[in-house]
N, C-alpha and C positions, 0 to 999 in steps of 0.2 A: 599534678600528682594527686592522686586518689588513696586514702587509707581505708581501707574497709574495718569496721569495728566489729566485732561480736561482745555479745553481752548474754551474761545469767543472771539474774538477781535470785539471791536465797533469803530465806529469812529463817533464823536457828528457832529450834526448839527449847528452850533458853538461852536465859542471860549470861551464862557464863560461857557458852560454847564459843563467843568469839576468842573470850582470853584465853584458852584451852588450844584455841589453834594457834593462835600465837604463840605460846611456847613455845610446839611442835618443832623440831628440825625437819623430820622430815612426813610426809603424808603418801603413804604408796610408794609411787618409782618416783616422786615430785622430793626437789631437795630443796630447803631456805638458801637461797643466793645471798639475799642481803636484806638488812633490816634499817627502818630509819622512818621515824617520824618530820613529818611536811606538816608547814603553816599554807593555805592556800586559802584567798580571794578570790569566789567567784562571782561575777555579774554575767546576768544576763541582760541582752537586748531584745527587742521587738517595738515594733510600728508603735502607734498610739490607738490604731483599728483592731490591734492585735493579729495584723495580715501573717506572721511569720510562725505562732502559734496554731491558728487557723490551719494553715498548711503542713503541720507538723514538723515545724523545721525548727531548729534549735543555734542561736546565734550565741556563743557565750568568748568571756577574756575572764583568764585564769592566771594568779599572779599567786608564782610562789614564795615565799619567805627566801631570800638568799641567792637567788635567781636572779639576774638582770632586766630580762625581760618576759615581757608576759605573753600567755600563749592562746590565741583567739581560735573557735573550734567554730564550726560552722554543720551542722548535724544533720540531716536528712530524715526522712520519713524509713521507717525502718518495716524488716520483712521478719516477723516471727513464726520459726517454724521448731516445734517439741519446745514453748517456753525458751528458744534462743533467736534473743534479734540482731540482726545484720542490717549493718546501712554504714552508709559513706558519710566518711568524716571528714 
């Protein structure tokens, strides 16, 4: 099974704009489902030649606070296109 991931990264025009969306209920047609703060542990791995870096490939295990078990991602080299990148997770 293949997850396809897309990604934006924004960076606000201030500091306070992230708490300001937080508030928000709602944002346009976009409604708050739900809310909840996570504890989460992440490691990454790679070679000791740095082979999996090199290749742009991202090996991580993510452990949540509460959660039984932990959740290992395996990332690929990604396609950006308009500042959004796609690749398999």
């Amino acid at each position: 099974m293949s997850i396809l991931e897309r990604e934006l990264k924004l960076r606000p025009r201030d500091a306070t704009m992230m708490d300001r969306l937080a508030a928000l209920e709602r944002l346009g047609d976009f409604s708050v489902r739900g809310r909840r703060h996570e504890l989460q542990r992440n490691s990454f791995f790679d070679t000791s030649s740095r082979a999996l870096g090199k290749a742009r490939v991202g090996f991580r295990r993510r452990v949540i606070q509460g959660q039984p078990l932990a959740t290992w991602s395996l990332k690929a080299e990604s396609v950006v296109l308009r500042g959004i990148a796609t690749r398999a997770e």
